[in-house]
C-alpha positions, 0 to 999 in steps of 0.5 A, a space after each residue: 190682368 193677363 193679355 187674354 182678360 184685356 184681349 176679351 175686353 177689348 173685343 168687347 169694346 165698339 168698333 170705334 174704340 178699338 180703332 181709338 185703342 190701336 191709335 193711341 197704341 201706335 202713338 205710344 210704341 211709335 217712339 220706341 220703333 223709331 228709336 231703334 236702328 234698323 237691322 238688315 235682314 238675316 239671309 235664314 229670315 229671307 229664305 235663305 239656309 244658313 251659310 248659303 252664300 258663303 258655301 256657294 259664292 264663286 264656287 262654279 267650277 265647270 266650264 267658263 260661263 259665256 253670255 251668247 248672242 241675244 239677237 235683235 231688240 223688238 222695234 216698239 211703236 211708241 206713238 200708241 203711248 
């Protein structure tokens, strides 16, 4: 049987069964997912272009990069929580 058959009969199937269907099949593959070790994710599958980081960390090269004055912090009125 092909996936397209079983995906057609399947959708022919009552609303409950096919959420029985989808239990039952994480039921089964949940093993198999908790089995495997997590791997970060690559910095392309985040958005990043390939060698990104490594062409650009600490590669400023203009003038010395100053944080300036942040002023005063905004008086908040808690008593309203």
């Amino acid at each position: 049987m092909t996936l397209q058959e079983l995906t057609q009969q399947v959708l022919e199937l009552p609303t409950v069964d096919r959420w029985a269907l989808l239990k039952l099949l994480i039921e089964l593959l949940q093993p198999e997912i908790l089995k495997k070790p997590s791997s970060p994710k690559s910095d392309h599958y985040l958005g990043w272009s390939p060698g990104f980081f490594e062409r650009t960390a600490g590669a400023w090269q203009g003038e010395p990069l100053e944080r300036g004055d942040q002023g005063k912090c905004d008086q908040r009125d808690w008593s309203l929580l």
